[in-house]
ROGU-799146 format. One line per 10 residues: number of its first residue (from 1); their letters; for each residue x, y, z of C-alpha. Coordinates in steps of 0.5 Angstrom, whole numbers, plus 2048, in hexadecimal, padded with zeros to 3 digits. Layout:
BEGIN
NUM) a) X Y Z | ... .
This chain:
BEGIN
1) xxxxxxxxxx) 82A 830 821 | 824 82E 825 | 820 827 823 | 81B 823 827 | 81A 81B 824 | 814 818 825 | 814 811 827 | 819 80D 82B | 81A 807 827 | 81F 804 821 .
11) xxxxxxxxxx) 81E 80B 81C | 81D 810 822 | 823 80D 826 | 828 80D 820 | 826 814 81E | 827 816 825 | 82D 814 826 | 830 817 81E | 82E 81D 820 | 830 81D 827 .
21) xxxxxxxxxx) 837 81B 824 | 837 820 81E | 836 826 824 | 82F 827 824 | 82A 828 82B | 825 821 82A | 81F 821 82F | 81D 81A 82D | 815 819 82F | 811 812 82F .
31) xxxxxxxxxx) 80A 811 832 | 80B 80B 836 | 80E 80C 83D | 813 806 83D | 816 803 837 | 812 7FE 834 | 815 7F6 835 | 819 7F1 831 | 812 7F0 82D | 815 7EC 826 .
41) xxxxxxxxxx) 81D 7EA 823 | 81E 7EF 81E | 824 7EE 818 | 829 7F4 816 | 82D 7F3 811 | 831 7F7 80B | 830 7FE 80B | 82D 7FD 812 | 832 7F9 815 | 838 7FF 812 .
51) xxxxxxxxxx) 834 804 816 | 835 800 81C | 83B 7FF 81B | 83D 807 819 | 839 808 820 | 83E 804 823 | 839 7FF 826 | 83A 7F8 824 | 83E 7F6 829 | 83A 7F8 82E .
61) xxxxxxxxxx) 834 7F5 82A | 838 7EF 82A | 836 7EC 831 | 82F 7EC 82F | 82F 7E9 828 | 82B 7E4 828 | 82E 7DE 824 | 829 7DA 820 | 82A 7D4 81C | 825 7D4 817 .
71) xxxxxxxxxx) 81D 7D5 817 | 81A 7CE 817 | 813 7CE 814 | 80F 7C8 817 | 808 7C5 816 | 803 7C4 81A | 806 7BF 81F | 80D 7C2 81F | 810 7BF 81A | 815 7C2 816 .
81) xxxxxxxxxx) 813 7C4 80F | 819 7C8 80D | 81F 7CC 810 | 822 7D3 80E | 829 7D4 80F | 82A 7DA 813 | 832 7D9 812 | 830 7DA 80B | 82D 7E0 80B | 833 7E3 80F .
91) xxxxxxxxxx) 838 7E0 809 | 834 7E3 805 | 835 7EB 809 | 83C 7E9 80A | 83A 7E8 811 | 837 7EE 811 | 831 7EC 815 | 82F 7EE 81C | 829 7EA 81F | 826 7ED 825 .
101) xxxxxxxxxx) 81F 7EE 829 | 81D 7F5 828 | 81D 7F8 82E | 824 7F5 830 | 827 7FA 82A | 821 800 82C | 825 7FF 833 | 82C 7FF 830 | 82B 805 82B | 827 809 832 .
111) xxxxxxxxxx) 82E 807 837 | 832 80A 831 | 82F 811 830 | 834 817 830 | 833 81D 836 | 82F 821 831 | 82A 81C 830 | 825 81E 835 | 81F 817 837 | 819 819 839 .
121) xxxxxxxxxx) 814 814 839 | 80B 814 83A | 80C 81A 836 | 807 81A 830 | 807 820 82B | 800 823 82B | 801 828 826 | 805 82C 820 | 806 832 81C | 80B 832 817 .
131) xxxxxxxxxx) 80C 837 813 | 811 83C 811 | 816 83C 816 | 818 837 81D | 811 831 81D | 80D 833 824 | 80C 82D 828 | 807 82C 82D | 808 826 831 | 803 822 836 .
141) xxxxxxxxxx) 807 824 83B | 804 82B 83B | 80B 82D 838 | 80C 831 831 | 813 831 82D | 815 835 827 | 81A 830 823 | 81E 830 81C | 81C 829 81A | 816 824 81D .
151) xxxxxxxxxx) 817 81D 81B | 812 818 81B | 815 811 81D | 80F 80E 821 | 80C 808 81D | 808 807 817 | 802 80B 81B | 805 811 81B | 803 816 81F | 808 81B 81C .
161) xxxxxxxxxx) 805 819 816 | 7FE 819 818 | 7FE 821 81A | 804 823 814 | 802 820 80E | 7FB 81C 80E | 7F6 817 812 | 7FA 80F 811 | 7F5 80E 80B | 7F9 811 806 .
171) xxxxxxxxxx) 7FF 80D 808 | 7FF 807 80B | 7FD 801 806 | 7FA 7FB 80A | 7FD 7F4 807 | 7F7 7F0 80A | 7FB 7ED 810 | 7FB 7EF 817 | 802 7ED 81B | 802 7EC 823 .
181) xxxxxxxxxx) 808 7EB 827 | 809 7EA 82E | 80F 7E6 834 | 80D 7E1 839 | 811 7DC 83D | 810 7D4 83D | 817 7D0 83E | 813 7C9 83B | 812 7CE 834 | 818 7D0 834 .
191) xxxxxxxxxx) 81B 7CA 834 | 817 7C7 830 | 818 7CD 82B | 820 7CC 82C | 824 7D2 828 | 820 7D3 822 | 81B 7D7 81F | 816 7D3 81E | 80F 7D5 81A | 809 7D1 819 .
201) xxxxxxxxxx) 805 7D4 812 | 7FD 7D2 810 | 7FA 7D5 80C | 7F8 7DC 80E | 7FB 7DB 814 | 803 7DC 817 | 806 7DA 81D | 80E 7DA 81F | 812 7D9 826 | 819 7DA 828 .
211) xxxxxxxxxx) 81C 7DA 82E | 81F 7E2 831 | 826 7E1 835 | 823 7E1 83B | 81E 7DC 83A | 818 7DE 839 | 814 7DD 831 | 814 7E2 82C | 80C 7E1 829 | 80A 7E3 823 .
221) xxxxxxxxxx) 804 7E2 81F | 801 7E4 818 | 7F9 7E3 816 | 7F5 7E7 810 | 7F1 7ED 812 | 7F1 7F4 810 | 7EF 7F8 816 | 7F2 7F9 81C | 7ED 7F5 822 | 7EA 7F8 829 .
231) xxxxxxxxxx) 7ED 7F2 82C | 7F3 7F0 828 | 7F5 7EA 82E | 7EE 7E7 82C | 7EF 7E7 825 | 7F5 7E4 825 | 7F2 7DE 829 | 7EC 7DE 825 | 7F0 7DE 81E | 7F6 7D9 821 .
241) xxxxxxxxxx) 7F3 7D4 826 | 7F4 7CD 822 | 7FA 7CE 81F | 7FD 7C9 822 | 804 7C7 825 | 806 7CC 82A | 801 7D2 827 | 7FB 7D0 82C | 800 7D0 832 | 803 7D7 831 .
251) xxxxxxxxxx) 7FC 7DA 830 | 7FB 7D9 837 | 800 7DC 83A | 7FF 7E3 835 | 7FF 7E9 839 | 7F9 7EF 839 | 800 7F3 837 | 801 7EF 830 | 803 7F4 82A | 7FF 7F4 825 .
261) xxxxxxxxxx) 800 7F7 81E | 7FD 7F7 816 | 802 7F5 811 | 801 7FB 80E | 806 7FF 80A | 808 807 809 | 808 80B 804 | 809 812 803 | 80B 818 7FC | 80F 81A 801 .
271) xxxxxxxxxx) 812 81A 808 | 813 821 80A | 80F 827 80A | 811 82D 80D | 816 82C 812 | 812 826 813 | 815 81F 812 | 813 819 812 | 818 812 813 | 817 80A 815 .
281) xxxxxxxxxx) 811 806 814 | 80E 80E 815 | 810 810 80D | 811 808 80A | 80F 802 80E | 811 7FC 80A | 80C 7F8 80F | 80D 7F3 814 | 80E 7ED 810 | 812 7F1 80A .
291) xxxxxxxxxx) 819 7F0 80E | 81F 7F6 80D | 81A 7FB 812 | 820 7FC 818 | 825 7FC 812 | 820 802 80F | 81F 804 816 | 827 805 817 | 829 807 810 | 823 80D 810 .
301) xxxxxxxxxx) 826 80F 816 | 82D 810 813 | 82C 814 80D | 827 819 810 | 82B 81A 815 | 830 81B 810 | 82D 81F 80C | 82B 824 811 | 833 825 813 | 835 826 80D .
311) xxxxxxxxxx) 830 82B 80A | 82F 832 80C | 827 831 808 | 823 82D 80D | 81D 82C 807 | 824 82A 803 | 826 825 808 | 820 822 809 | 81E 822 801 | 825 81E 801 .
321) xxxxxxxxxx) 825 819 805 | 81E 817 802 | 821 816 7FC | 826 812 7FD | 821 80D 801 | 81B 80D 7FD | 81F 807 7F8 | 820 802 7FE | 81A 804 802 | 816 802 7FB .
331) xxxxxxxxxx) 81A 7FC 7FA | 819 7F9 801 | 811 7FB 800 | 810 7F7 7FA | 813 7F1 7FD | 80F 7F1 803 | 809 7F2 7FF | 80A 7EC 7FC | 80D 7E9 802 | 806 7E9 806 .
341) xxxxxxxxxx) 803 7E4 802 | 807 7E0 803 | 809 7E1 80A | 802 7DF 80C | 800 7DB 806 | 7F9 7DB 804 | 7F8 7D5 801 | 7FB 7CE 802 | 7FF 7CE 7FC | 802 7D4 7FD .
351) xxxxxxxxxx) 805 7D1 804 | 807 7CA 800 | 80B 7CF 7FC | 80F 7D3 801 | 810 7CF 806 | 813 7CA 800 | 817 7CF 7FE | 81C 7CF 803 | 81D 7C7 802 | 81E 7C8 7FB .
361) xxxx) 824 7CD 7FD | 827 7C6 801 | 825 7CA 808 | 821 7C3 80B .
């Protein structure tokens, strides 16, 4: 069986890899020429961290493991307002928790694909016929490919989606918030920062710095807004300028490349039409403030590659995976809603409470 997995990040990789393991020939394909850099910390934990460990991974992953103590929430001149044990959170999982920067599990899923995985990067799919039979793929590079599966894993703007099932309007939910993450070096806000994720909430507004394991800070910051701006460097400046505590500091050393997203979530009747299916963010994208994406991500990847090994019916296989997804993909939306107004609080009194839920617990 021939399958061509569009986008090379957690969903993508993952799925590349099951299939290329089950006996499948995988072209993997991603817009981009170089993979995309550390960008933000991501946690995988429960089914997530299981697929890893089925993938025989975790030991590799360990080195690059970032080993955070707590999440510290802090006023406007730094003082700390409250603490989140993340000891706590991985007792919870039975020590099933890994917290890593997006592109160090990118690079490791990458070095791990099986032979019958083939990358080709700078690549975009132009066009699909999906119709009775293999799917005919045209891809930017001027080549066209008959395969017996196209999956979708490139984002919550997919552009398999786009061209299979319909314009984003009909699926992507905007939550009112816009999200931006980027990387910078400065030695004296590391150390100010020490080992801890630190986040600074107003109302409207977020901002949260950790440092990487190479030294450099892990920046992100949250603010109202529905739309995707021309100029998102300029927005991000505009809305958080003024916060105060290393905020202003950071936004000075804020690259053109910044990545700039709306916490919007995905939701579909169905992920698959045709020979056509879609997984990660591209079929449920919880949002990026939601947590539990990459575990998704890994566990989306792992029950449709399964699916696909198992079942002789392509449609079956698809239609199978989906159904024993859907719960824990609901579940997760349905936090992340309610999480969104509370990760960048609208009103003080919201901020009060969240931040003083934490020293209720004994965490400060």
């Amino acid at each position: 069986m021939r399958v061509l997995v569009c986008g090379a990040g957690v969903a993508g990789l993952t799925t590349a890899w099951w299939l290329g393991r089950h006996g499948w020939d995988v072209l993997l394909v991603d817009r981009d020429e170089q993979p995309r850099d550390a960008a933000h910390l991501l946690d995988v934990g429960g089914a997530g961290y299981d697929v890893l460990d089925r993938m025989g991974l975790l030991p590799a992953l360990g080195s690059l493991r970032r080993n955070i103590p707590a999440i510290v929430y802090v006023d406007q001149d730094g003082g700390t307002l409250a603490t989140v044990s993340y000891l706590a959170t991985a007792t919870m999982l039975h020590g099933r928790l890994l917290t890593i920067m997006r592109g160090d599990l990118e690079a490791a899923l990458t070095a791990a694909l099986p032979p019958r995985v083939q990358v080709r990067r700078g690549v975009e799919i132009v066009s699909v016929e999906d119709s009775d039979g293999p799917v005919r793929v045209t891809l930017s590079d001027g080549g066209v490919l008959a395969v017996d599966a196209l999956i979708g894993a490139d984002g919550q703007h997919s552009a398999v989606r786009r061209m299979v099932f319909g314009p984003d309007r009909l699926y992507v939910r905007p939550l009112g918030q816009q999200c931006s993450t980027y990387l910078f070096r400065d030695d004296d806000l590391a150390q100010h920062l020490g080992p801890d994720l630190k986040v600074l909430s107003l109302a409207d507004r977020q901002a949260g710095f950790s440092r990487t394991a190479d030294g450099r800070i892990a920046a992100f910051l949250v603010h109202r807004g529905d739309r995707s701006p021309a100029d998102p460097v300029a927005q991000v400046r505009a809305r958080c300028t003024g916060m105060g505590w290393i905020v202003d500091q950071a936004l000075e050393q804020c690259p053109p490349s910044l990545r700039h997203v709306p916490v919007s979530q995905v939701e579909l009747a169905t992920w698959h039409v045709g020979r056509t299916v879609l997984v990660g963010d591209a079929a449920s994208a919880v949002s990026a403030l939601a947590g539990h994406g990459a575990s998704l991500a890994l566990l989306g990847a792992f029950r449709l590659a399964d699916s696909l090994a198992r079942s002789t019916d392509i449609g079956t296989a698809m239609a199978s995976y989906q159904l024993g997804l859907l719960p824990a993909v609901r579940q997760v939306q349905r936090a992340g809603r309610r999480a969104a107004g509370w990760v960048a609080p609208t009103t003080r009194w919201q901020i009060a409470i969240r931040d003083a839920v934490p020293a209720l617990s004994g965490g400060a």
